[in-house]
N, C-alpha and C positions, 0 to 999 in steps of 0.2 A: 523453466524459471521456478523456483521455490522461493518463497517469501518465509523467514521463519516468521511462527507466530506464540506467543507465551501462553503458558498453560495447555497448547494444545498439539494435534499434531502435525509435523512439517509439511507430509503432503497427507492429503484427504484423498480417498481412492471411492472411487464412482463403479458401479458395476452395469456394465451394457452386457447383453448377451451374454451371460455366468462368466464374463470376464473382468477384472478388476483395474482401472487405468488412472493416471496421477490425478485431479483437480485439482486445479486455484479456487477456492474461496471467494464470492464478491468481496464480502467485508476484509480479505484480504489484499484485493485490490484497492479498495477506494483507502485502507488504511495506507498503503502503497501512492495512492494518488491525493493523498492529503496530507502528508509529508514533502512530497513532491512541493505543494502549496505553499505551505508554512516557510518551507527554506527559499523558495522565490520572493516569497511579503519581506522575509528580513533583509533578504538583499534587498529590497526596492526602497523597504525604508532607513537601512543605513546609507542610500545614493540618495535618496527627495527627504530626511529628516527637515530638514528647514522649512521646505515648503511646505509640509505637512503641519505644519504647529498652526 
């Protein structure tokens, strides 16, 4: 999975044993799982708008 991310680079490479392998990012996950959020909250409050006020 690649996450792009702005300004920087697509994947981030780790080196275990002088070898070089893809990484995810935390900050690119929780950006990844906090969008996730956002687009659940507006669905829930364009469904409960009223009961919300």
């Amino acid at each position: 999975m690649i996450i792009r991310h702005e300004g920087g680079e697509d994947v981030t490479l780790a080196s275990v044993d002088r070898e070089k392998y893809p990484m995810i990012l935390h900050e690119k996950l929780v950006s990844s799982w906090r969008r996730e959020m956002l687009e659940q909250l507006r669905r829930d409050y364009d469904s409960y708008k009223e009961e919300i006020k």
